[in-house]
Structure formats: C-alpha cells, structure tokens
N, C-alpha and C positions, 0 to 999 in steps of 0.2 A: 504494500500500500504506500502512493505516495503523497507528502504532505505538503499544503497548499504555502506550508509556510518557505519552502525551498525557493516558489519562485521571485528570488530577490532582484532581476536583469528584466531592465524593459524591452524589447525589442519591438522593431518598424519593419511589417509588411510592406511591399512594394509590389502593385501589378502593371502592366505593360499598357498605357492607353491604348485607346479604341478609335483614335482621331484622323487614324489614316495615317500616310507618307508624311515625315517630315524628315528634312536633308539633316543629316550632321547624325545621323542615329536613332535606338529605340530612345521614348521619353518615359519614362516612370513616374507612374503619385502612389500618393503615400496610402495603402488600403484598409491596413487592419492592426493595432499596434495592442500591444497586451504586455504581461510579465511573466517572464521563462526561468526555468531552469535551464542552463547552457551545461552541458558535460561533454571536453577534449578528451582526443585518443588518451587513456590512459596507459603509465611507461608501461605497464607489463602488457601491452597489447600493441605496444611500437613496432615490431619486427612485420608484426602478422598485419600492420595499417601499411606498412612499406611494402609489402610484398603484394597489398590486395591496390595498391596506389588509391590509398583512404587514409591520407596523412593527414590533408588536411581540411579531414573531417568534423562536425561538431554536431551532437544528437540534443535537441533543443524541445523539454519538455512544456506544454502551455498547456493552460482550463480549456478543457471544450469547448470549442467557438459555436456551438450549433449550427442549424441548420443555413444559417442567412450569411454565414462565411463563409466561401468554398476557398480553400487556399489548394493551388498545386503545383507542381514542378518547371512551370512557365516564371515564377515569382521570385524575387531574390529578400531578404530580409537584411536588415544593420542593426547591430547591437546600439542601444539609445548612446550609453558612455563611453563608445567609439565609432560613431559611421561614419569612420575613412574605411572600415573594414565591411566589407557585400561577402554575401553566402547567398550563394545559387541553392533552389530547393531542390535538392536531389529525391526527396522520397515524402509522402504525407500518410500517416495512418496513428489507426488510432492505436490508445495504449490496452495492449489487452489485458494485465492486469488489474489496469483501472478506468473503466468507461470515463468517467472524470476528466480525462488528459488525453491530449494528440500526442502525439510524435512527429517532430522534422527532422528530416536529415538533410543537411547543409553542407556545401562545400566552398570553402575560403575560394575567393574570388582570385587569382595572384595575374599582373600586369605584366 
C-alpha cells in the first residue's frame, strides 16, 4: 500500500497543441499538473538499466486522475523544482497494487 503522504514533487503535464502547423516546431501547454512520487534507477538495479538502455529512466507515482485526464505517451512532463529537465512519457498504467495511483514511466529528455 502506498501512502499519499510520499507524494512530496509537483510535476507539469504537457500535451502537444491541436493548432495545426506552426514553423520552428511542436508547441506544448501546460495540461495537467499534480504531486508525484519520483523514484530513479536504483544503484543495485544500475547494471540491468545499462544493459536494458533504461538509464535514464524515472517511475513517477501520482492520485488517480480519473476519468476527464487521459494522459499518454504522446506527453512529456517537468518536475515543478527543475523544468530545465523534460521526460518523455514512455508508459501510462495504472498501479495495481493500489487502484488509488497511476504509474508513469518517463524518460530524461538529453540534447
């Protein structure tokens, strides 16, 4: 079971506008923001994230958004007390331990 008190990190949804073409790139707003549990590869699970290239992964626990959020793998998110740092949403489901929580799986963005 896990406890609501964990989630102490705000993070920022971000989906892709709907606005059509515009020159210079995709434009992203801001969708859905809440407060996560962030957990990195941990060390005794370092070899086996090098060897799956899931280094620089991060499994981001959130409350259920119901039904009127669809978050998916189209989405990138930023941690609120860093968004110099983007994670692409690798994976969305839910927690099956605890209907309560989603599960993201995030990948650091790197330039």
């Amino acid at each position: 079971m896990r406890d609501f008190n964990r989630l102490k990190n705000r993070i920022t949804i971000y989906t892709k506008d709907d606005g059509g073409y515009m020159p210079g790139g995709d434009e992203y707003t801001e969708y859905y923001s809440c407060y996560a549990n962030i957990d990195n590869v941990w060390l005794k699970d370092l070899e086996i994230a090098k060897t799956n290239n899931t280094l620089n992964d991060v499994t981001v626990t959130i409350r259920e958004p119901g039904k009127t959020v669809n978050i998916d793998n189209t989405m990138y998110f930023t941690v609120d007390n860093d968004d110099t740092k983007k994670f692409n949403i690798k994976s969305v489901q839910p927690d099956f331990t605890d209907n309560r929580f989603s599960v993201l799986i995030g990948e650091a963005v790197t330039s």
